[in-house]
C-alpha positions as CSV (number, residue, x, y, z in Angstrom):
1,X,-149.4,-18.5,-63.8
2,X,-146.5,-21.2,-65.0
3,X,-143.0,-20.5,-64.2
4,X,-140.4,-23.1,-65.4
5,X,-136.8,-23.3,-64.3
6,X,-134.7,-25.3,-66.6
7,X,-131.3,-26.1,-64.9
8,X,-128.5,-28.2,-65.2
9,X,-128.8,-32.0,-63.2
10,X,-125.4,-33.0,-63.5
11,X,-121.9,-31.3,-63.7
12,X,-123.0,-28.8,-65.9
13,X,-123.3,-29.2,-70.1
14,X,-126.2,-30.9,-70.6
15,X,-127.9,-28.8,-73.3
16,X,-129.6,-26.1,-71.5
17,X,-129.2,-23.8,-73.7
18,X,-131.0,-25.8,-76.5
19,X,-133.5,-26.9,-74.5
20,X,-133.9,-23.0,-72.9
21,X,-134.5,-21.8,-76.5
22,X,-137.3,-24.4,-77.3
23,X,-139.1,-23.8,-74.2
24,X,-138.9,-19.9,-75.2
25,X,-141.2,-20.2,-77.9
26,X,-144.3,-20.5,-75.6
27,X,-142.7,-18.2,-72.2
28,X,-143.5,-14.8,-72.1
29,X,-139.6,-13.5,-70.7
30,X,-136.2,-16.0,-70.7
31,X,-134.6,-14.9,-67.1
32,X,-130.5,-16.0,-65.9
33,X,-130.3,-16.1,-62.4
34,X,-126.9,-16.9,-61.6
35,X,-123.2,-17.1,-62.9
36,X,-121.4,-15.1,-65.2
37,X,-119.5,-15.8,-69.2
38,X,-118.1,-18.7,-67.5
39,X,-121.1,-20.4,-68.6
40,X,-121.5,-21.4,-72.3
41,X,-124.7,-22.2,-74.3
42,X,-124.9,-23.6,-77.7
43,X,-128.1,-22.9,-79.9
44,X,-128.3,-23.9,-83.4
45,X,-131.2,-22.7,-85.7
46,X,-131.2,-24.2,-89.2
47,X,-127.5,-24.4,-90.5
48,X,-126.6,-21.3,-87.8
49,X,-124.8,-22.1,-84.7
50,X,-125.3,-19.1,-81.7
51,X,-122.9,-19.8,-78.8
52,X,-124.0,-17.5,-75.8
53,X,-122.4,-16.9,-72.8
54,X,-124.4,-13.8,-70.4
55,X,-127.3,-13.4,-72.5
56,X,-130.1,-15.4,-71.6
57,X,-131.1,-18.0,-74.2
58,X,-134.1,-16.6,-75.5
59,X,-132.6,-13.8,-77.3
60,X,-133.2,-15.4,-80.6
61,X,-137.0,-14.3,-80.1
62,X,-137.1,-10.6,-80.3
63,X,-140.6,-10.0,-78.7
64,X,-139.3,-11.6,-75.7
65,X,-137.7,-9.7,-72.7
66,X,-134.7,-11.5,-71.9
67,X,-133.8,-10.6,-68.1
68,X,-130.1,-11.0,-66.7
69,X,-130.8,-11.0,-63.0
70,X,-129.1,-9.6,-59.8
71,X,-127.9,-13.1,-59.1
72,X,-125.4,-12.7,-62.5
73,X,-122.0,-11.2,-62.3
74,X,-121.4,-9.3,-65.5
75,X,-118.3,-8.2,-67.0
76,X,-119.5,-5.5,-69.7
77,X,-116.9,-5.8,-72.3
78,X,-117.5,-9.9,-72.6
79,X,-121.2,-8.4,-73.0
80,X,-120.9,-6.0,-75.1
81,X,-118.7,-8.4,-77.0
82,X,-121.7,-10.9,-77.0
83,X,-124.0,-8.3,-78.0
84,X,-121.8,-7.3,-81.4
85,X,-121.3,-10.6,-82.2
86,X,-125.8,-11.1,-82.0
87,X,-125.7,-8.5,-83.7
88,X,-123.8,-8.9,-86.7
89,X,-125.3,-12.4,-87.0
90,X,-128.6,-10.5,-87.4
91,X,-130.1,-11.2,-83.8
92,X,-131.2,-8.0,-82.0
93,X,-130.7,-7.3,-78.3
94,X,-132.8,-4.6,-78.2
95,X,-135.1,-7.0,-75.0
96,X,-132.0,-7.2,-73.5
97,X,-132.8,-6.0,-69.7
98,X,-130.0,-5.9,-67.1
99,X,-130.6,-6.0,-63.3
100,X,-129.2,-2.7,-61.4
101,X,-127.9,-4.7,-58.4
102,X,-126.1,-7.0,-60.4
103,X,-122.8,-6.9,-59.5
104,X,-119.8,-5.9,-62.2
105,X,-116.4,-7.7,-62.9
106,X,-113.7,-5.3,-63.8
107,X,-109.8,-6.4,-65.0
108,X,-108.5,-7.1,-61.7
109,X,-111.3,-9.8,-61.0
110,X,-109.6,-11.6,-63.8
111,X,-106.2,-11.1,-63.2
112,X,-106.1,-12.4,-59.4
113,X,-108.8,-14.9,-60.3
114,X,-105.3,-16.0,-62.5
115,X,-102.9,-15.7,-60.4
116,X,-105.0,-17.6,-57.0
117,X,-105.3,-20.7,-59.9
118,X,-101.3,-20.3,-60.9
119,X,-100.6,-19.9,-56.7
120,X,-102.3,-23.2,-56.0
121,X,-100.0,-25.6,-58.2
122,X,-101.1,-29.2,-58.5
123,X,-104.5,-28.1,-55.9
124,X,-106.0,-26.2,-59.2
125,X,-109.8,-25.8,-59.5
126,X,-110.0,-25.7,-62.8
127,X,-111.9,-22.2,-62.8
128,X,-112.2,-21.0,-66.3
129,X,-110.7,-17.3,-64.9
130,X,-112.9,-15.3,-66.3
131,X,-113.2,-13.5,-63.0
132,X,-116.4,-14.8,-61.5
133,X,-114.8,-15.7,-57.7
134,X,-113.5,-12.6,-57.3
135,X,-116.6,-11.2,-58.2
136,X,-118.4,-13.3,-56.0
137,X,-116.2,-12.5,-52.9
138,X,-116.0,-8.9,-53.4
139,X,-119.6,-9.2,-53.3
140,X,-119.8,-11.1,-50.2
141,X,-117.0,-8.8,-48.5
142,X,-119.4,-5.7,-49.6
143,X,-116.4,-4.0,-51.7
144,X,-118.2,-5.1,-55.0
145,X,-119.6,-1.9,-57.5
146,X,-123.5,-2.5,-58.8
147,X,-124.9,-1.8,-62.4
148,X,-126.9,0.8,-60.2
149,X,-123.8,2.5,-59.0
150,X,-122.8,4.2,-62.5
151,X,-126.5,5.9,-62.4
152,X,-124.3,8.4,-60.7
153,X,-120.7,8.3,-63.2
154,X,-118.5,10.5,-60.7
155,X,-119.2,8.1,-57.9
156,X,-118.5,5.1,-60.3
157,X,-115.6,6.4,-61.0
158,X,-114.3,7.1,-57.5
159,X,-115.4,3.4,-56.2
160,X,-113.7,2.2,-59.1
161,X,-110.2,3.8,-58.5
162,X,-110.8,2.9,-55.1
163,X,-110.6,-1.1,-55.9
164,X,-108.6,-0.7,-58.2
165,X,-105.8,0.7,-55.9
166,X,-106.6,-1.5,-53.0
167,X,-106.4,-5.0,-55.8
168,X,-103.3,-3.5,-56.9
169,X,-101.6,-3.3,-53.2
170,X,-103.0,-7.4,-53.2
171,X,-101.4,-7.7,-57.0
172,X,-97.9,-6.2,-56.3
173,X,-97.3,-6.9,-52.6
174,X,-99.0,-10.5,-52.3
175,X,-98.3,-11.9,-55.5
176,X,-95.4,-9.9,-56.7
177,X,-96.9,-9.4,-59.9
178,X,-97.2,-6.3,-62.1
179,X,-100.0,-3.8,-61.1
180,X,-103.2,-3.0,-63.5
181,X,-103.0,0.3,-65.6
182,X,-105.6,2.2,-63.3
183,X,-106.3,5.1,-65.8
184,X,-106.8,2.6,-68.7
185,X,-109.1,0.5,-66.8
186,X,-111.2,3.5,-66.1
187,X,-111.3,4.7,-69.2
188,X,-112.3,1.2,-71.4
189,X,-114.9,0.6,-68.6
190,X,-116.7,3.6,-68.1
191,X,-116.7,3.2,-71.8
192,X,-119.0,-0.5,-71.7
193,X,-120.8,0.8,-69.1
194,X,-122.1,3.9,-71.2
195,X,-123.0,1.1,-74.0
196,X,-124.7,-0.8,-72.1
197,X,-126.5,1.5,-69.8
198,X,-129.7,1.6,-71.7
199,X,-130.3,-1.7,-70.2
200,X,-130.1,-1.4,-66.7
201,X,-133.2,-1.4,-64.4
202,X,-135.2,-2.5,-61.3
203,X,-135.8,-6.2,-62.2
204,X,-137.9,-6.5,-59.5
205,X,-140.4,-3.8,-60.8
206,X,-140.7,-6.1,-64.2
207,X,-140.5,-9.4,-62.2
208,X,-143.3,-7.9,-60.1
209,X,-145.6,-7.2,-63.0
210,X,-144.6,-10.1,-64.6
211,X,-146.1,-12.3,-61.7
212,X,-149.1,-9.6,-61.2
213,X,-149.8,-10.1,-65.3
214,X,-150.0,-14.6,-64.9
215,X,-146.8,-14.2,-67.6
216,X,-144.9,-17.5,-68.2
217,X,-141.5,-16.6,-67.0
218,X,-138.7,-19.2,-67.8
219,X,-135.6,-19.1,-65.4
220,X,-132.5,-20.2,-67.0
221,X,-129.4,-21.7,-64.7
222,X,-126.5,-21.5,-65.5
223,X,-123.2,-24.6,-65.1
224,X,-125.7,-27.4,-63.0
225,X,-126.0,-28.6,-59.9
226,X,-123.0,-30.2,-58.5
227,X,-120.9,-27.3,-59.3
228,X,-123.1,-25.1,-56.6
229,X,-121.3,-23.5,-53.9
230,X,-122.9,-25.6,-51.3
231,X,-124.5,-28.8,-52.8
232,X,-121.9,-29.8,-55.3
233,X,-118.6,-31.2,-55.5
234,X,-116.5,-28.7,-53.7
235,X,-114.2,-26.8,-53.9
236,X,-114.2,-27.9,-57.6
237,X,-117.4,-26.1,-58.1
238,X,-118.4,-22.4,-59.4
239,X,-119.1,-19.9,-57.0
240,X,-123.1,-19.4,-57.1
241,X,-126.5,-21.1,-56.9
242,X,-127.0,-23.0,-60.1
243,X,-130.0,-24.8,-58.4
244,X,-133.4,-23.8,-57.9
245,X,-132.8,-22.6,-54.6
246,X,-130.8,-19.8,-56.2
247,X,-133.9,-18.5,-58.1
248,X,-135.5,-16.4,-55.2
249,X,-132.9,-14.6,-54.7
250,X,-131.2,-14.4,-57.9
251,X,-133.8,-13.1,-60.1
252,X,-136.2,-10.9,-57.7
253,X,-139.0,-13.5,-57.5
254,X,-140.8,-15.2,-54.3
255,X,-139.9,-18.8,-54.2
256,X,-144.0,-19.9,-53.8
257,X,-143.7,-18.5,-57.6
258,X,-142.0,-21.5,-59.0
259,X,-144.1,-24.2,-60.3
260,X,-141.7,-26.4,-62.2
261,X,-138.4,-27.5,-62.2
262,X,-137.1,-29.3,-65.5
263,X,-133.7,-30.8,-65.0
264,X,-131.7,-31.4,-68.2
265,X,-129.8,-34.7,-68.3
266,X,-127.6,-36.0,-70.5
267,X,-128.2,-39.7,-71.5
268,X,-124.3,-40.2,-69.5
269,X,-122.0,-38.6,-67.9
270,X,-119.5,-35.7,-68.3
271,X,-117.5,-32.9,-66.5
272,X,-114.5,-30.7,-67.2
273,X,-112.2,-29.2,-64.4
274,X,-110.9,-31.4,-61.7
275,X,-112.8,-33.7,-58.6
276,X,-113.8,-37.4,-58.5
277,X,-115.9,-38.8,-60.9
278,X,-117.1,-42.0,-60.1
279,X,-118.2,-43.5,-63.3
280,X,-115.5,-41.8,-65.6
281,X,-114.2,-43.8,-69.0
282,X,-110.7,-43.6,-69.4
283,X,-110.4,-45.8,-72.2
284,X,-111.8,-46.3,-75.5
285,X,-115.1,-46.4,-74.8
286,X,-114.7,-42.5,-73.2
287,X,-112.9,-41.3,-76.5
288,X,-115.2,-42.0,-78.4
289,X,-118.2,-40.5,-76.0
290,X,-116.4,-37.5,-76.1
291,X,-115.8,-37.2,-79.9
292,X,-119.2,-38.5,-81.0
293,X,-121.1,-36.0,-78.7
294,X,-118.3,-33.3,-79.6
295,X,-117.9,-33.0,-75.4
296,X,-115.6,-29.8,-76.0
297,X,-116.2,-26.7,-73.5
298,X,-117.9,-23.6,-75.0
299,X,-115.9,-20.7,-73.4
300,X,-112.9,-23.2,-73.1
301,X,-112.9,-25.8,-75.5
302,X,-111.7,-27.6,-72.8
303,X,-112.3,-31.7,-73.7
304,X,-114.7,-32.9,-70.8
305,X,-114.1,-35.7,-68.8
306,X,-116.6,-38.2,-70.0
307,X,-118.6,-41.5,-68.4
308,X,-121.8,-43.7,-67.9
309,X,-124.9,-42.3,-67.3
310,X,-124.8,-42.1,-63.1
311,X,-128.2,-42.4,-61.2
312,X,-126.8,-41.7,-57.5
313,X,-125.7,-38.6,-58.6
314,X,-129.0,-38.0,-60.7
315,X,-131.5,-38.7,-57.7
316,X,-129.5,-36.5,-55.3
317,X,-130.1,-33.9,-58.0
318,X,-133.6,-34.6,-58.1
319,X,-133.8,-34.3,-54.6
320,X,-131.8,-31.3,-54.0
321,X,-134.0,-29.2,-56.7
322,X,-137.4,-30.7,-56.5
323,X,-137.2,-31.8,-60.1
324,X,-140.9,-31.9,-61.4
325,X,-139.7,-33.6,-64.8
326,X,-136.5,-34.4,-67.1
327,X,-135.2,-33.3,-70.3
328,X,-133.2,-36.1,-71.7
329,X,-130.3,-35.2,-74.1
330,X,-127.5,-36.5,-75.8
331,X,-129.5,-40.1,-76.5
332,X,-127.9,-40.1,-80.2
333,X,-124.3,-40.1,-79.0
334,X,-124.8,-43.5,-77.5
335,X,-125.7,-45.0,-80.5
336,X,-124.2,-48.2,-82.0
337,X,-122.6,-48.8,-78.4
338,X,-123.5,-52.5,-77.9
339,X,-123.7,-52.4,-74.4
340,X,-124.4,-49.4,-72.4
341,X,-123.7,-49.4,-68.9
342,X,-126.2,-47.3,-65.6
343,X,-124.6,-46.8,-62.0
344,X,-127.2,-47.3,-59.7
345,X,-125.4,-47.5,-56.9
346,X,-122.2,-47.1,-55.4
347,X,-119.6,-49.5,-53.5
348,X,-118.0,-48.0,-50.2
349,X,-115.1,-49.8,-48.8
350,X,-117.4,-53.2,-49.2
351,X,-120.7,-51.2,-48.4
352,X,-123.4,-50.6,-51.1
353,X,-124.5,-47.3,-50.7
354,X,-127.3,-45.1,-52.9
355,X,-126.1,-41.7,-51.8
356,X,-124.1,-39.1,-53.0
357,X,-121.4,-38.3,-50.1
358,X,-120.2,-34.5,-49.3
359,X,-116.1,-35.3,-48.9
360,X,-114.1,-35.7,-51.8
361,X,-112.3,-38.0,-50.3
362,X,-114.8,-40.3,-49.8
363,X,-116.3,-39.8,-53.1
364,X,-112.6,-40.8,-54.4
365,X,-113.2,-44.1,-52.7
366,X,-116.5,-45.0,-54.4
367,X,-116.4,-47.6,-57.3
368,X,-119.8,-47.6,-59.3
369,X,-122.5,-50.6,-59.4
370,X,-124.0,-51.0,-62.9
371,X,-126.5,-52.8,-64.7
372,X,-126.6,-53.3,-68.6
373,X,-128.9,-52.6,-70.9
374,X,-128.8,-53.0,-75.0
375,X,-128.2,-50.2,-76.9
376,X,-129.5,-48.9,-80.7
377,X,-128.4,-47.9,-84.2
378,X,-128.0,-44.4,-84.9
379,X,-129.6,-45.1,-88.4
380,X,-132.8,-46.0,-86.7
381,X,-132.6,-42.7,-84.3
382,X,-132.0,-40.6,-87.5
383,X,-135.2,-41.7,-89.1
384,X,-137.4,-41.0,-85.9
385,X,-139.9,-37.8,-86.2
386,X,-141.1,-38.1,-82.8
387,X,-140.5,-40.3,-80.0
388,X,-142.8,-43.6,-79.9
389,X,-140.4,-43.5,-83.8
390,X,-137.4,-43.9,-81.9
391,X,-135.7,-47.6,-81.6
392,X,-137.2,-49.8,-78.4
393,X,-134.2,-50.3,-76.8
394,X,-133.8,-46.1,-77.0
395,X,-137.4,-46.2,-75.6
396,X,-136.2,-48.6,-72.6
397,X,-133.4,-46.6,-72.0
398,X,-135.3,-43.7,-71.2
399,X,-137.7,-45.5,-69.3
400,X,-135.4,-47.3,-67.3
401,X,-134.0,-43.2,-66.3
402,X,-137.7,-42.7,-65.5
403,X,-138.0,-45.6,-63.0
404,X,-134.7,-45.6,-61.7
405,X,-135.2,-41.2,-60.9
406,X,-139.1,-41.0,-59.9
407,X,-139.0,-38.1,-62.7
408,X,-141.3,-38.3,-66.2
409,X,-138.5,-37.8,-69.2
410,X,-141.3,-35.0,-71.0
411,X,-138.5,-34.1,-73.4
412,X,-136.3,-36.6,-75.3
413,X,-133.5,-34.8,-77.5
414,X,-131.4,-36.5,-80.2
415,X,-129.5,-34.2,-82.0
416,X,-128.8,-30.2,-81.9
417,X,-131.2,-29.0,-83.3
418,X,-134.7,-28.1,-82.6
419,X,-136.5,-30.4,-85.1
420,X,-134.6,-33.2,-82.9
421,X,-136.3,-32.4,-79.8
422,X,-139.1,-34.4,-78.7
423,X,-142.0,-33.2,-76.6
424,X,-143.3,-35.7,-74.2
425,X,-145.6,-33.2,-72.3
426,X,-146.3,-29.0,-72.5
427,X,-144.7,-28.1,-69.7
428,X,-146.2,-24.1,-69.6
């Protein structure tokens, strides 16, 4: 058996989605463990760009089962909306499997998950209000409705309406807004559900076999890890487990069945929402980061804050998820920068400290400690074909991530697309 979780190591962005769909080739099922469509992954093949949001990367192989797991919150019209869009781009989604004990976002998810971030004022998250809080809570509260719950349609329906009335009472009365259309919403929905029902089913019977059978299974985490509920930056964080320590129980599978984590890296530093970030550029230098790596959100297009590469923040990653090994992305964007900057440490009111504190406020406080290194021309990156081809001080870049983390680099990407991947080590 070889199971491989590929998750974000940083704030989120970092490529998973590219590097999910290379690894895919040799796994024998692509499995999402957490989130929702607040998450966005980009996969290009030749001159076609994919941009997924609930279905698992590995959708562009069709002989592969592509699992979203009970860990997922799903809305069914931004899925079915995914789907038709696959579709018509020629991609089937007929290995599409959908856990029944996922838990489903309905209208009112959204529309109080916009009106709590309009409520809050100059104290905004940032949330991308698509829902997934609300989800989250109603799931925690026990008052959330399961993909398994509209196996029986008249009970759906009656839960529904329930939650429905109950989120309208919280609309109206709390924030004197204008109630949902409760027949409408009940009509449209039961409507996704029906097209997506042929999906549904006891992920744990196919995780089970899975494991029984020595298949490769691939775990795919959505956002990264300081945006998890518990280890990241909060409360400017999402409202799952993006780690690996959100694998057992967001995909059905024993945690003793994990054998590697890959954590994908970018070569610096980026974010989007709010929260300290200690090594942010706001000057030239992080303009032309930004445009030169295209650092736009997905589901937003949201511009993303953007910085040098921080190693604090890295190893506290690496410690948090047990990272076996690193998938380096992003190394063309800091081409032609004459001097490229590293934090590997941080400066606490006069203190040098190397860890990565819980309170925002004193994270605020933190100025960065770099070193130098030399950087490259993208003309010599472009003519690479593998990576001992790429330019030396590219090379020592890398390397120096290597030493600096404890964690082999076995992938090295420079560009989009899967011909500009590297492959360091097989990692199934």
């Amino acid at each position: 058996m070889s199971n491989l979780v590929i998750l974000g190591a940083q704030w989120g962005d970092e490529g998973k989605g590219k590097i999910t769909d290379f690894l895919a080739k040799e796994a024998s099922m692509v499995v999402r463990y957490q989130g929702g469509d607040n998450a966005g992954h980009t996969v290009e093949l030749g001159d076609q760009k994919y941009k997924l949001h609930l279905v698992p990367s590995g959708i562009l192989y069709k002989d592969k089962p592509c699992v979203i797991g009970n860990g997922v919150v799903v809305n069914p019209k931004a899925l079915v909306k995914e789907m038709d869009y696959l579709n018509d781009l020629g991609v089937s989604t007929d290995n599409l499997v959908i856990s029944d004990r996922a838990h489903i976002i309905f209208p009112y998810h959204l529309e109080i998950d916009r009106l709590e971030e309009e409520a809050r004022g100059e104290n905004k998250i940032g949330t991308t209000v698509k829902g997934i809080g609300p989800c989250y809570r109603d799931k925690v509260e026990r008052s959330g409705i399961r993909m398994c719950d509209y196996l029986n349609k008249k009970d759906f329906e009656d839960k529904l309406r329930y939650n429905i009335k109950r989120k309208n009472d919280l609309i109206v009365k709390y924030y004197d807004a204008e109630a949902l259309d409760e027949d409408a919403i009940v009509e449209e929905y039961m409507g996704h559900m029906e097209r997506i029902s042929k999906y549904i089913t006891d992920i744990n019977v196919v995780m089970r076999q899975a494991v029984k059978d020595d298949a490769k299974i691939l775990f795919e985490g959505a956002q990264g890890t300081l945006l998890d509920i518990d280890y990241g930056t909060y409360p400017f964080v999402t409202s799952s487990h993006p780690t690996t320590c959100g694998i057992a129980v967001g995909a059905g599978i024993s945690p003793y069945s994990l054998d590697n984590a890959l954590g994908v890296v970018k070569a610096y530093t980026t974010r989007v929402g709010m929260g300290p970030f200690v090594t942010e550029l706001h000057d030239e230098m992080g303009d032309n980061i930004r445009e030169k790596g295209f650092e736009y959100g997905t589901t937003t297009g949201r511009p993303r804050r953007c910085g040098w590469l921080d190693m604090v923040m890295l190893n506290y990653s690496v410690q948090i998820n047990g990272l076996s090994s690193m998938a380096i992305t992003k190394l063309d964007t800091l081409s032609d920068i004459e001097k490229l900057k590293i934090c590997v440490a941080y400066k606490l009111d006069g203190e040098v400290i190397d860890y990565f504190p819980a309170s925002l406020e004193t994270l605020g406080r933190c100025e960065p400690i770099y070193i130098e290194m030399d950087g490259w021309k993208m003309e010599d990156v472009l003519k690479a074909k593998t990576y001992e081809e790429l330019p030396e001080n590219a090379r020592l870049y890398v390397e120096k991530m290597e030493e600096l983390s404890g964690v082999p680099a076995d992938i090295v990407s420079v560009g989009p697309k899967r011909s500009e991947t590297f492959i360091r080590k097989d990692l199934f």
